[in-house]
Backbone as CSV, one residue per row, in Angstrom:
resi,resn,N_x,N_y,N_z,CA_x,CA_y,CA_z,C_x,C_y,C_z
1,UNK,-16.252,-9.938,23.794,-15.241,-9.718,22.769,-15.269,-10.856,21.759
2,UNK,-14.753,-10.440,20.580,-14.511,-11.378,19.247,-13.374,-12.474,19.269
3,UNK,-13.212,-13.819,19.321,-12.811,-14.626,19.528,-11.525,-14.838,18.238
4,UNK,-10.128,-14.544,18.424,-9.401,-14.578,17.453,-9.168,-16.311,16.966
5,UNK,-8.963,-16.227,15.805,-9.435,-17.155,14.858,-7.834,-18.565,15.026
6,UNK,-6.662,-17.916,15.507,-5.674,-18.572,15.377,-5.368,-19.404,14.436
7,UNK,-5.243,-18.758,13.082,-5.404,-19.440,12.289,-3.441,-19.794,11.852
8,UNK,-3.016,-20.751,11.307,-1.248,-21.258,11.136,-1.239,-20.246,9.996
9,UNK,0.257,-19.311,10.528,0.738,-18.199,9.458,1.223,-18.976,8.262
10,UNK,1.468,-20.878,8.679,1.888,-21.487,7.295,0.706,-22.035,6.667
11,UNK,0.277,-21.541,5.046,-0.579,-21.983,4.775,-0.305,-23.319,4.347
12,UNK,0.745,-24.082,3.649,0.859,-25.309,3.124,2.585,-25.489,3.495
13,UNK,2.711,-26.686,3.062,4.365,-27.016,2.833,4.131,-28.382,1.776
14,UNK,5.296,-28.160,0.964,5.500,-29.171,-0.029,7.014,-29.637,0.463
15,UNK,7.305,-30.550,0.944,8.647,-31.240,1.246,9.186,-29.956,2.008
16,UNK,10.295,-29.609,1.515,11.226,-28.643,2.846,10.622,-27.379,2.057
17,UNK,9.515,-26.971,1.481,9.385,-25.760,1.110,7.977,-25.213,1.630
18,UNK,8.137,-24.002,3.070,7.099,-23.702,3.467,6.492,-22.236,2.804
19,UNK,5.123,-22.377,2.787,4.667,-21.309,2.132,3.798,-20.900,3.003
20,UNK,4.137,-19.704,3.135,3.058,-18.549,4.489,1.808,-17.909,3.745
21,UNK,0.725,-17.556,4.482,0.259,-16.416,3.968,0.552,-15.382,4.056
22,UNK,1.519,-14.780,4.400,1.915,-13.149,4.146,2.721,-13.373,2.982
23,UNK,3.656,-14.228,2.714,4.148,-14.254,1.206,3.384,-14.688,0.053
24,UNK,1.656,-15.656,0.534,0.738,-15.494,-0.595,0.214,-14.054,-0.733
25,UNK,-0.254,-13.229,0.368,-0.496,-12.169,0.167,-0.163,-11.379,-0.884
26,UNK,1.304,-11.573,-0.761,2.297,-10.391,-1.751,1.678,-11.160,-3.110
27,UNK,2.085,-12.201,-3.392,1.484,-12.715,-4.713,0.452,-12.661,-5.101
28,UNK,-0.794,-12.874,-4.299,-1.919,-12.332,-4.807,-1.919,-11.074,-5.004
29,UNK,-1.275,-10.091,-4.573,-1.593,-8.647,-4.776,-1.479,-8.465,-5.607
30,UNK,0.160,-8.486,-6.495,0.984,-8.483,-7.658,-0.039,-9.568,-8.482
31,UNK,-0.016,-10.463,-8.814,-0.837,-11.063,-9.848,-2.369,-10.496,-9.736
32,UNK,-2.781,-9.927,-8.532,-4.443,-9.357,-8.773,-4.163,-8.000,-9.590
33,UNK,-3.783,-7.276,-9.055,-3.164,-5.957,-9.719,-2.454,-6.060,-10.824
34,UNK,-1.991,-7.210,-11.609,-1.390,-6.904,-12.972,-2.807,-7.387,-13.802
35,UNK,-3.866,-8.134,-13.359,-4.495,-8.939,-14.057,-5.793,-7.673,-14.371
36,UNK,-6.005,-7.009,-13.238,-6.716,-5.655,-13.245,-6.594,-4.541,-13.805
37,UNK,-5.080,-4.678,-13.838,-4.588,-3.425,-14.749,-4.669,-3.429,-16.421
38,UNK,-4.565,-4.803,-16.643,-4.824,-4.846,-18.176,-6.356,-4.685,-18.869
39,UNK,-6.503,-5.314,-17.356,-8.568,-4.801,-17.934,-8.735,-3.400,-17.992
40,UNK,-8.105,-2.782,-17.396,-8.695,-1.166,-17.058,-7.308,-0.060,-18.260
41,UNK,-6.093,-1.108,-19.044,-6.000,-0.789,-20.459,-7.230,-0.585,-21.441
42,UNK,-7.271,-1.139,-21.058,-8.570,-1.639,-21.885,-9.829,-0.348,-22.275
43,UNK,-9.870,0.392,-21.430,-10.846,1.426,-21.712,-10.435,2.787,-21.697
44,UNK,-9.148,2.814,-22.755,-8.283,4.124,-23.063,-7.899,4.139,-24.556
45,UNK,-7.672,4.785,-24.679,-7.903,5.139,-26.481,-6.141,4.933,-27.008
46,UNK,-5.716,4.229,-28.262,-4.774,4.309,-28.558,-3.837,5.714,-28.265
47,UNK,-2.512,5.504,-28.058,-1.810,6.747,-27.657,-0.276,6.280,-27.531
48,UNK,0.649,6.864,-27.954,1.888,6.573,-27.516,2.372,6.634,-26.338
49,UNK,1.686,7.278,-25.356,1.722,7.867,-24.085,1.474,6.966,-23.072
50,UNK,0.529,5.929,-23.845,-0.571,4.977,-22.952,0.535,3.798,-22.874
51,UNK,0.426,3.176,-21.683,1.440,1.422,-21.500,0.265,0.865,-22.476
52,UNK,1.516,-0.201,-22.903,0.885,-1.225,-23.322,0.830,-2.688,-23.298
53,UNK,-0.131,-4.022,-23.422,0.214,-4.797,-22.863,1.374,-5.377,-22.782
54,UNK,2.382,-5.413,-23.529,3.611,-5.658,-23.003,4.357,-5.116,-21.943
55,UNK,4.298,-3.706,-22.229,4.726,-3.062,-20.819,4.674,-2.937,-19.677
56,UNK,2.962,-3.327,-19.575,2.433,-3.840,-18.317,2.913,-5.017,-17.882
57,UNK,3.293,-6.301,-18.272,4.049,-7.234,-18.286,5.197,-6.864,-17.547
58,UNK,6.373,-5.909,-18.318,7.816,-6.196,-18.350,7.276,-5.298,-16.816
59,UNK,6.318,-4.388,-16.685,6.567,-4.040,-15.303,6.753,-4.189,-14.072
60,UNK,6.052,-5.363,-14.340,5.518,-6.074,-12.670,7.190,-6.291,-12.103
61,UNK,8.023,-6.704,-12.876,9.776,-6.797,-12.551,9.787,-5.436,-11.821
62,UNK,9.405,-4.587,-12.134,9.699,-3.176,-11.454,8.864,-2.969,-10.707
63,UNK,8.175,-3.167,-10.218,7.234,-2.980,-9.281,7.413,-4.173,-7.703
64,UNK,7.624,-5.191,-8.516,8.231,-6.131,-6.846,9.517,-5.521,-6.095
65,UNK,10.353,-5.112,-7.134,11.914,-4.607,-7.079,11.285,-3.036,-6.027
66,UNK,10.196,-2.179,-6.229,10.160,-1.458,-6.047,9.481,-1.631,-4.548
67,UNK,8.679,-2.417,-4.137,7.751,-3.281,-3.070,8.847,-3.571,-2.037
68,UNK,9.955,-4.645,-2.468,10.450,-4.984,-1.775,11.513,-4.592,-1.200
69,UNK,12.562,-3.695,-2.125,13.545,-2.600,-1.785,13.322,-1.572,-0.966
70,UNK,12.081,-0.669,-1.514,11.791,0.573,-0.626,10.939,0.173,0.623
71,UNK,10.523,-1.085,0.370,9.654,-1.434,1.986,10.472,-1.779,3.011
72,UNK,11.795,-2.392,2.427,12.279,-2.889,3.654,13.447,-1.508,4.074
73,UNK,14.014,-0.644,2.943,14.742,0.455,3.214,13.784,1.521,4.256
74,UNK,12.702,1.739,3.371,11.469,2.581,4.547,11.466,2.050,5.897
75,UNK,11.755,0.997,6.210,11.454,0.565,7.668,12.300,0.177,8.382
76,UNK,14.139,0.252,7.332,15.008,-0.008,8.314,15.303,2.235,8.554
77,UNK,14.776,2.707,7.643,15.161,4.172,8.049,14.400,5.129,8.985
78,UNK,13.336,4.303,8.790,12.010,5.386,9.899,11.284,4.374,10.879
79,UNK,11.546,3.244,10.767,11.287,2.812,12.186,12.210,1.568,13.058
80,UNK,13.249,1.633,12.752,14.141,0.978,13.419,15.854,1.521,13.225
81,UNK,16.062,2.844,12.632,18.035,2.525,12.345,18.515,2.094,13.077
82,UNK,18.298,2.600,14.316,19.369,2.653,15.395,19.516,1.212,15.803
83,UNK,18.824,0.572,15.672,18.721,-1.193,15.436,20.008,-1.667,14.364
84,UNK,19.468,-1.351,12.748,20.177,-1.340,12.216,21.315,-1.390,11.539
85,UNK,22.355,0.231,12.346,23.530,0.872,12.309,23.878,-0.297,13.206
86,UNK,23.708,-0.326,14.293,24.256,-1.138,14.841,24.298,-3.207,14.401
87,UNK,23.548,-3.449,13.351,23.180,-4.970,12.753,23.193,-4.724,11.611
88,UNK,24.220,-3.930,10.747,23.444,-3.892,9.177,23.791,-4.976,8.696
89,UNK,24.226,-6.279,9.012,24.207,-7.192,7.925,21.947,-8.050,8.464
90,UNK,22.073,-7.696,9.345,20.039,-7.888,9.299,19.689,-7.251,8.298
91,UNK,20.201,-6.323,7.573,18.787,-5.561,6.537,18.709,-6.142,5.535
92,UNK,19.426,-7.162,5.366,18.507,-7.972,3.593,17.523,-9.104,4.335
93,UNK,17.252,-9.187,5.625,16.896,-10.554,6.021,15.465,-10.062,6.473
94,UNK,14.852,-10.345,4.875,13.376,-9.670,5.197,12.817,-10.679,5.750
95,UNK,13.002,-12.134,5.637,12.163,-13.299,6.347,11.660,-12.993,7.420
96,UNK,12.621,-12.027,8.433,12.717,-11.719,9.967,11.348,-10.735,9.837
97,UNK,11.176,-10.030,9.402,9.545,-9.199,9.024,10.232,-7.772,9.070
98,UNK,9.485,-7.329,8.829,10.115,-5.827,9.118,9.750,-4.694,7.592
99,UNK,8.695,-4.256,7.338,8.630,-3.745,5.779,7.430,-2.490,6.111
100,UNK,7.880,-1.706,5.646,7.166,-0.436,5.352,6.467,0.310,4.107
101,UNK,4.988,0.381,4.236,4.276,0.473,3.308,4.437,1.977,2.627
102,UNK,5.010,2.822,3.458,5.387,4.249,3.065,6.595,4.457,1.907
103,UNK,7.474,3.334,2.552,8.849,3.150,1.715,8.874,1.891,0.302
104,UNK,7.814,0.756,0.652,7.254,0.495,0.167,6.373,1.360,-1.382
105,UNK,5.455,2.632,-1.141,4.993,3.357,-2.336,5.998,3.957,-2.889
106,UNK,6.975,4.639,-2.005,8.535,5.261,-2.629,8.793,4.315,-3.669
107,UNK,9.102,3.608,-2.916,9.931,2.748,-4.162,8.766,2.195,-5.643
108,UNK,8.036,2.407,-5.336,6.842,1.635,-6.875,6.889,3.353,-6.804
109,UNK,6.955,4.423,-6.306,6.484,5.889,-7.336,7.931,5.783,-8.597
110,UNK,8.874,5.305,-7.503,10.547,5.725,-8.151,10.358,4.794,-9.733
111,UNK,9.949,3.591,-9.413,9.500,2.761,-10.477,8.736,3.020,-11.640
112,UNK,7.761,3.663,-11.040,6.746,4.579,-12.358,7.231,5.586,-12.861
113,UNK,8.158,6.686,-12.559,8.669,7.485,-13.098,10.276,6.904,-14.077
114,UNK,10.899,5.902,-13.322,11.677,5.464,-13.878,11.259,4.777,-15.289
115,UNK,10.375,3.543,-15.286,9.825,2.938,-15.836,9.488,3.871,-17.396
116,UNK,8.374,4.865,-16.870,7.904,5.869,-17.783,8.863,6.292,-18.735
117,UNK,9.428,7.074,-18.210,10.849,7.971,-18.884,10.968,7.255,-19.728
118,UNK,11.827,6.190,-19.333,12.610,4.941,-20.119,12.021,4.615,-21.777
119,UNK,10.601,4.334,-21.268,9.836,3.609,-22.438,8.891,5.531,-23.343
120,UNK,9.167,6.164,-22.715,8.911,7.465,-23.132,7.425,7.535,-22.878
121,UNK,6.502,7.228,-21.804,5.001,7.027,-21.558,4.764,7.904,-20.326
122,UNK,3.353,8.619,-20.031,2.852,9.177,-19.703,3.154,8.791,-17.997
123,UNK,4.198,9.954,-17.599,4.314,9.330,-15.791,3.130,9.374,-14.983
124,UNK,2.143,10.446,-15.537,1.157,10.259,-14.444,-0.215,9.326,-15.214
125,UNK,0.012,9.054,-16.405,-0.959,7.745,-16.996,-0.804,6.669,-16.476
126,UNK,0.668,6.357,-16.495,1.022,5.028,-15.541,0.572,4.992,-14.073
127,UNK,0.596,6.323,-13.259,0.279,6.329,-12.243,-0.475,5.687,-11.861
128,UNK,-1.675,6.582,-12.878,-3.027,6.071,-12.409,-3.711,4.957,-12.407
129,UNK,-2.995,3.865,-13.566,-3.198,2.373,-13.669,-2.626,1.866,-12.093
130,UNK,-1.586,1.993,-11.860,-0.699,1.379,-10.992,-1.355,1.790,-9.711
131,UNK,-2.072,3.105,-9.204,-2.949,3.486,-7.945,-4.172,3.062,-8.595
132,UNK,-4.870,2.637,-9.327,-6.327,1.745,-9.301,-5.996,0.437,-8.890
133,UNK,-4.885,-0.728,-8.793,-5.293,-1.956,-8.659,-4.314,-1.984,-7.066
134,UNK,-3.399,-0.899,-6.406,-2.856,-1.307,-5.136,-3.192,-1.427,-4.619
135,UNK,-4.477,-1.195,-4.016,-5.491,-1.570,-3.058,-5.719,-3.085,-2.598
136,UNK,-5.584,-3.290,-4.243,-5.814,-5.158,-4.054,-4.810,-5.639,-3.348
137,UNK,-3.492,-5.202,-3.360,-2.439,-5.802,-2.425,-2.428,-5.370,-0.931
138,UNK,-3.228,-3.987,-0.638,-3.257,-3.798,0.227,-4.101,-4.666,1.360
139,UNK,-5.461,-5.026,0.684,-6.052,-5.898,1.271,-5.710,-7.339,1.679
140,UNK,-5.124,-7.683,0.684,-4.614,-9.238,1.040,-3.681,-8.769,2.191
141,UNK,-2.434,-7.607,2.240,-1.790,-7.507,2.841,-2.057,-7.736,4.754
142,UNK,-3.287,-6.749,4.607,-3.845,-6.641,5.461,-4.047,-7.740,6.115
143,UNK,-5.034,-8.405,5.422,-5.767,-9.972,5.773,-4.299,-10.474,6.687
144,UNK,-3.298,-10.733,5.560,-2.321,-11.486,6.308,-1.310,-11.340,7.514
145,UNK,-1.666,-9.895,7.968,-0.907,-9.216,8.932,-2.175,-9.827,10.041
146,UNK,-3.428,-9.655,9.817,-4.471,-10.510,10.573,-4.103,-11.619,11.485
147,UNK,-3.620,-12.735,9.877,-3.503,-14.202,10.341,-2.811,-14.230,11.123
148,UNK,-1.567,-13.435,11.189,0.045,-13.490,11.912,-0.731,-13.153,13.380
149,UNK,-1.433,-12.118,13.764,-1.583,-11.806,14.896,-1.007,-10.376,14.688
150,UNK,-0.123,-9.572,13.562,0.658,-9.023,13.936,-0.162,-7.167,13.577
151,UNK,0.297,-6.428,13.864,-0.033,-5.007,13.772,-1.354,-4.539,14.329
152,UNK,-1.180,-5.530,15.893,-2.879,-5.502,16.396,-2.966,-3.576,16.883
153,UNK,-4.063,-3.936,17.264,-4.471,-2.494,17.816,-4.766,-2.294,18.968
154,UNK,-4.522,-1.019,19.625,-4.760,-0.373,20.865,-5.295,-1.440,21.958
155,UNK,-5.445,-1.711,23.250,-6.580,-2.085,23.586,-7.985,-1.216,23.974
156,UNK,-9.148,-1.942,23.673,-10.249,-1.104,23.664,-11.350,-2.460,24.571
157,UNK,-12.162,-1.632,25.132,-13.222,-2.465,25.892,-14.108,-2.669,24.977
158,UNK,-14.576,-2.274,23.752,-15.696,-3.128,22.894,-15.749,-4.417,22.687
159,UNK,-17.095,-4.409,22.371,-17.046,-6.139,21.819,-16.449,-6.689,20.410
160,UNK,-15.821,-5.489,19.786,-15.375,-6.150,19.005,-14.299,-6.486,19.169
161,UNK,-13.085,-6.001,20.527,-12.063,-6.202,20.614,-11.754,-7.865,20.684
162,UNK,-10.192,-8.383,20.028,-9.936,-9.271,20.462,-8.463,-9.959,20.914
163,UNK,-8.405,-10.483,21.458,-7.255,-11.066,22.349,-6.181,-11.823,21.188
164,UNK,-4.554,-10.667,20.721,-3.994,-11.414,19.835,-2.813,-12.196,20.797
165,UNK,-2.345,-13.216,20.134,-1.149,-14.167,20.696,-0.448,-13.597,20.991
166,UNK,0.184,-12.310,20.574,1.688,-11.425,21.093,0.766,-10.499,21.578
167,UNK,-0.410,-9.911,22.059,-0.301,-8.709,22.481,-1.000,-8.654,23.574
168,UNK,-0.518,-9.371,24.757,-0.575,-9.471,25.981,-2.334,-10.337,26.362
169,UNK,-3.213,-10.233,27.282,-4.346,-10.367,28.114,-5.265,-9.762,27.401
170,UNK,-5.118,-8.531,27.135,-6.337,-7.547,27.293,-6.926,-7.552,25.623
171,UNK,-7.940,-7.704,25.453,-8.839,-7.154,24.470,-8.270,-6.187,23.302
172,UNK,-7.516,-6.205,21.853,-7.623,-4.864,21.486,-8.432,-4.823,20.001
173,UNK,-8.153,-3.612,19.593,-8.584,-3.532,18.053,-8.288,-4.726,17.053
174,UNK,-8.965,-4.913,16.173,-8.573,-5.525,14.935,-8.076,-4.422,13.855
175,UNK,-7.188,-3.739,14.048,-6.865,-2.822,12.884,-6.243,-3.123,12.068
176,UNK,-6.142,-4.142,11.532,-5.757,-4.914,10.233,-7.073,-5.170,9.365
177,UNK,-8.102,-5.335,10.053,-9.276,-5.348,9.496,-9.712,-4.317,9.023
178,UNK,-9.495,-3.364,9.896,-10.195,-1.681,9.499,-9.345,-1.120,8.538
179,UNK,-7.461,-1.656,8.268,-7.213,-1.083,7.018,-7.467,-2.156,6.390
180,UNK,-7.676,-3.309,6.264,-7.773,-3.698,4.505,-9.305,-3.623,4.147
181,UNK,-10.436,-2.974,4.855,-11.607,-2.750,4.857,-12.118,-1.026,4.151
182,UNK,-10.845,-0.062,5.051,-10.396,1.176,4.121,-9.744,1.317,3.186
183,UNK,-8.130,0.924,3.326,-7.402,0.996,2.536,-7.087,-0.071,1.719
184,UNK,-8.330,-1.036,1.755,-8.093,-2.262,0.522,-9.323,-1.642,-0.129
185,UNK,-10.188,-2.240,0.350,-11.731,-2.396,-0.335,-12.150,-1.465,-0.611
186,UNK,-12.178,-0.199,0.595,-13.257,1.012,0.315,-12.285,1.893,-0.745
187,UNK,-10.842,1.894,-0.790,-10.334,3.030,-1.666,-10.421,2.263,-3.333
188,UNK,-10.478,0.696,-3.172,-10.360,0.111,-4.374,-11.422,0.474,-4.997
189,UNK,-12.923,0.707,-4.742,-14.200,0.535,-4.941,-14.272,1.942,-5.563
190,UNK,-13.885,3.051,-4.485,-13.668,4.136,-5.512,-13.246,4.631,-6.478
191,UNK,-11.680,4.332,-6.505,-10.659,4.084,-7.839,-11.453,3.783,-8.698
192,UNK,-12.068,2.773,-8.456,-12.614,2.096,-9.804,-13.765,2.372,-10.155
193,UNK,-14.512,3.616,-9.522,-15.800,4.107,-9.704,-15.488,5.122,-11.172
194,UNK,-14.256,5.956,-10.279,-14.050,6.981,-10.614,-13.144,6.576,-12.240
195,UNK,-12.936,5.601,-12.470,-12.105,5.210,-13.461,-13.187,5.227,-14.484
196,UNK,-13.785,4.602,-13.934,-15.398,4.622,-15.002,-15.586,5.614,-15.639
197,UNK,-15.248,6.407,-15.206,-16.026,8.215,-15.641,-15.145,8.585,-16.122
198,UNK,-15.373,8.914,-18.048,-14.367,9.244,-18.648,-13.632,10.653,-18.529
199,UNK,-14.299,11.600,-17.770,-13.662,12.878,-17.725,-13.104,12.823,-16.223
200,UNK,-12.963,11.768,-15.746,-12.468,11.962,-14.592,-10.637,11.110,-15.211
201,UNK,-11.304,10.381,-15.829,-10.226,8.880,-16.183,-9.028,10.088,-17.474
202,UNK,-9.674,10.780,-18.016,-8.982,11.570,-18.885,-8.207,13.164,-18.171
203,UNK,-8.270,12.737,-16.636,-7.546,13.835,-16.415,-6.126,13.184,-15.392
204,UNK,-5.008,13.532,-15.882,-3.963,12.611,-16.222,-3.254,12.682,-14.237
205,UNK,-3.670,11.798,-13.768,-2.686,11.792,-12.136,-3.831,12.487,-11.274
206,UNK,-5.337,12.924,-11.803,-6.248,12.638,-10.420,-6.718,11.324,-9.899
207,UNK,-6.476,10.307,-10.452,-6.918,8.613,-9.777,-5.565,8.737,-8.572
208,UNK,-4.794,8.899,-9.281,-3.008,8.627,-8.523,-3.375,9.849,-7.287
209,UNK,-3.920,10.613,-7.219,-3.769,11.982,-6.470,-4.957,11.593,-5.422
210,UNK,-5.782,11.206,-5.664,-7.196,10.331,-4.705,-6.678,9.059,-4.017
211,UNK,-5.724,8.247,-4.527,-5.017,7.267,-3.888,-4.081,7.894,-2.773
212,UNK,-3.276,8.568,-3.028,-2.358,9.307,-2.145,-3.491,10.013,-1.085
213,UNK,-4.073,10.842,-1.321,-5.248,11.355,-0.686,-5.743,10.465,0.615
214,UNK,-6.146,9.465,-0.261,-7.876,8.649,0.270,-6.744,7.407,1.537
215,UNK,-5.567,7.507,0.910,-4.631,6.394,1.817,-4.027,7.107,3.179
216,UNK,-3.435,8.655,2.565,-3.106,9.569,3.818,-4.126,9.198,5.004
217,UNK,-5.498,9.517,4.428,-6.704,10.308,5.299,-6.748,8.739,6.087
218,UNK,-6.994,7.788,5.892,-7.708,6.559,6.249,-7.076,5.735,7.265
219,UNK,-5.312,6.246,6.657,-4.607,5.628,7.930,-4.065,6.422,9.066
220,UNK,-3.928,7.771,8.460,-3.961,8.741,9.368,-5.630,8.732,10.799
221,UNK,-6.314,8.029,10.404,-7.442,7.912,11.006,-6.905,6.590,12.065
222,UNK,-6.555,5.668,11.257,-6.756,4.303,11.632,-5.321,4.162,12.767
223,UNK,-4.034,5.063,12.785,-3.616,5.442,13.659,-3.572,5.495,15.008
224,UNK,-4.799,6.114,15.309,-5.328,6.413,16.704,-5.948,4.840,17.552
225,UNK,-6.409,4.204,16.411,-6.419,2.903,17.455,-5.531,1.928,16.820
226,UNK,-4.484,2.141,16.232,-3.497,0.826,16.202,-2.362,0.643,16.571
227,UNK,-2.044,-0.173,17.717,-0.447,0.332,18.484,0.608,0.576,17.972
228,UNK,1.305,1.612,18.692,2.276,2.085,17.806,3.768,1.286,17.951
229,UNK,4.369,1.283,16.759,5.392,0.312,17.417,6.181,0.278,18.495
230,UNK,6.339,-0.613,19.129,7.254,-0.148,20.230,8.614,0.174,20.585
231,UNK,9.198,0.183,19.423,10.909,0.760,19.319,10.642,2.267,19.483
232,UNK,9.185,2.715,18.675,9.103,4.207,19.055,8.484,5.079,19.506
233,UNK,7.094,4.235,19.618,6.318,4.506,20.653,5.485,6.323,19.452
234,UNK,4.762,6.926,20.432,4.176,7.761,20.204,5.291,9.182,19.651
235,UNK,5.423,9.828,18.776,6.614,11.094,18.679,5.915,11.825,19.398
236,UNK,6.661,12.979,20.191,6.679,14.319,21.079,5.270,13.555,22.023
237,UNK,4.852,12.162,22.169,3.784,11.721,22.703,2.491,12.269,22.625
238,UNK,2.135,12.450,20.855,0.814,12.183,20.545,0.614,12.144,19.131
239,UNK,1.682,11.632,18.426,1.373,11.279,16.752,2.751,10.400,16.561
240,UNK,2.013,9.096,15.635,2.766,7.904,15.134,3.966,8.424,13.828
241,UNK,5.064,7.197,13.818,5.224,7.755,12.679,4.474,7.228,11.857
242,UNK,3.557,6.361,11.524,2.544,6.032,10.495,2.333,7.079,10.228
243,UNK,1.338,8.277,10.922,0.897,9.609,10.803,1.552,10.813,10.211
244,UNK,2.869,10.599,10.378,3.771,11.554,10.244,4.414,11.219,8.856
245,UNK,4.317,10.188,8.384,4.735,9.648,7.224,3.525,9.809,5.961
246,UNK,2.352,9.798,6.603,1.016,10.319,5.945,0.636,11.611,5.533
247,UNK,1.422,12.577,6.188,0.968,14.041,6.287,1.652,14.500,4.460
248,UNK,3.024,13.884,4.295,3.377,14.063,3.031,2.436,13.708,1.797
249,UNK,2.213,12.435,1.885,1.242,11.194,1.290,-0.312,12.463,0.862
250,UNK,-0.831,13.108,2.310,-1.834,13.882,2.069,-1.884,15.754,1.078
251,UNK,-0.164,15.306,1.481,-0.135,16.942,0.659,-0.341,17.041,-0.877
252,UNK,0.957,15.784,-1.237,1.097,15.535,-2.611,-0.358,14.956,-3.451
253,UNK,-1.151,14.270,-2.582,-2.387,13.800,-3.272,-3.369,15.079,-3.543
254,UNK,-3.191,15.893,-2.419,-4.112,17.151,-3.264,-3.333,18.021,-3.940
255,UNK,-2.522,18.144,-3.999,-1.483,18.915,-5.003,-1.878,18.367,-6.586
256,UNK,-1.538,17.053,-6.471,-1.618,16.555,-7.880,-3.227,16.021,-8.077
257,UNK,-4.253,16.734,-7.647,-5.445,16.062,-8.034,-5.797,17.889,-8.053
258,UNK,-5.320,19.184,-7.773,-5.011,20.343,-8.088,-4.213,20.319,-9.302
259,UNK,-3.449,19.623,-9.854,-2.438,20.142,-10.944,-3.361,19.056,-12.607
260,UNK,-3.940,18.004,-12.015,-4.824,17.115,-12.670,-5.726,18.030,-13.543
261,UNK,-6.591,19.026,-12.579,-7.346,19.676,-12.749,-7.194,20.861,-13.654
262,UNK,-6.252,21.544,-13.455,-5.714,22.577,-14.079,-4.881,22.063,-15.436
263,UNK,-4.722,21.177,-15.492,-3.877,20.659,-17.019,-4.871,20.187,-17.448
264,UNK,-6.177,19.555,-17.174,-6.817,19.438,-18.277,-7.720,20.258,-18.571
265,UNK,-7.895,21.683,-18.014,-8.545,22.403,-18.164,-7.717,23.226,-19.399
266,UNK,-6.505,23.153,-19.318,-5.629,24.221,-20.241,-5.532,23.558,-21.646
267,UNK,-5.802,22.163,-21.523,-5.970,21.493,-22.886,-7.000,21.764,-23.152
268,UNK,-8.224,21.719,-22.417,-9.288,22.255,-23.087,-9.834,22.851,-24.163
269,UNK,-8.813,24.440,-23.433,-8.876,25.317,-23.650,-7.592,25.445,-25.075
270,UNK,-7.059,24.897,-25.214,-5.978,24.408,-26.180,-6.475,23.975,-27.382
């Protein structure tokens, strides 16, 4: 087996102020993803419809607001209430960990549509900027759920398994690796293939609809070897709610990479 790295969840401290890597994580994501997104402005044709660099700016305010609200609401509602109801003055005390990547996208979709409206711009143009650079947060995310030890996986007898600090003796998955390896790198790589290609890039919420898609499918996969939490263990004992929270994630991504398709076919034809 693979020898875990034990690496300190604190990356530095300056006097009484400690700084982790799971809270660099978040910052690298957000500053990789705003810095990406303006590059990939960049290869769209003037439009009133289109953000612009300012907007991309004033967004990122809406997008942490949206990260950090719906991640920690997503995970005090679908994987812990009954915790909760009974402690609600715990639910602003995200220090304690506790954040959900499902409730988490809720809240940045609620943001893009809000956002949009507001400034009168294209909800599923924005989309698609905002699903090309999440990946990047996903990966760091990942990485740093790594360092912690935390969201290990199953145990498995391979050699790649390895022995984390909280999760007992035995050998398990690295499935923090396998999502920020899927759902960082491999969905980022595509996004941004597919961004390239102007008749793909000109059809308005299929990037956003391949993200939803390509994120359902990958963790819905990655599922099966990563333990499930233990407040809830397996539902009806044989699907996570990770999984069950994905099945939506997978509908709406082919729906709207179906509705992508068909609206720009009718302009076409227009």
């Amino acid at each position: 087996m693979l020898s875990f790295p034990n690496i300190d969840p604190v990356a530095f401290e300056i006097g009484p102020l400690v700084f982790r890597w799971y809270a660099l994580a978040y910052l690298a994501g957000i500053l990789g993803g705003w810095w990406c997104a303006l590059k990939l402005l960049k290869q769209y044709g003037p439009s009133p419809l289109n953000p612009t660099k300012e907007q991309i700016d004033d967004f990122i305010v809406w997008v942490i607001l949206g990260i950090v609200l719906g991640g920690r609401l997503g995970y005090v509602l679908f994987y812990n209430l009954p915790y909760y109801i009974e402690n609600p003055f715990d639910i602003p005390k995200i220090w304690h960990g506790g954040m959900s990547f499902h409730g988490g996208a809720t809240g940045v979709i609620l943001a893009i549509i809000f956002f949009a409206l507001k400034k009168k711009l294209s909800v599923l143009r924005l989309g698609d900027i905002v699903c090309c650079v999440v990946p990047i947060g996903l990966f760091f995310g990942r990485i740093a759920n790594f360092i912690n030890g935390e969201l290990y996986g199953r145990i498995t007898d391979g050699p790649w398994g390895m022995v984390f600090p909280h999760g007992g003796p035995e050998p398990r998955h690295p499935s923090q690796l396998y999502e920020a390896g899927l759902e960082g790198l491999l969905i980022f790589i595509t996004l941004m293939v597919l961004h390239q290609i102007k008749d793909i890039r000109e059809k308005h919420g299929f990037i956003a609809g391949m993200f939803l898609l390509d994120y359902g499918i990958f963790r819905f996969i990655i599922e099966y070897v990563r333990e499930p939490d233990e407040q809830i263990g397996e539902i009806f004992g044989f699907i996570t709610m990770g999984q069950v929270l994905c099945l939506p994630m997978m509908i709406a991504g082919s729906l709207l990479i179906m509705f992508s398709v068909i609206n720009s076919r009718r302009h076409v034809r227009a």
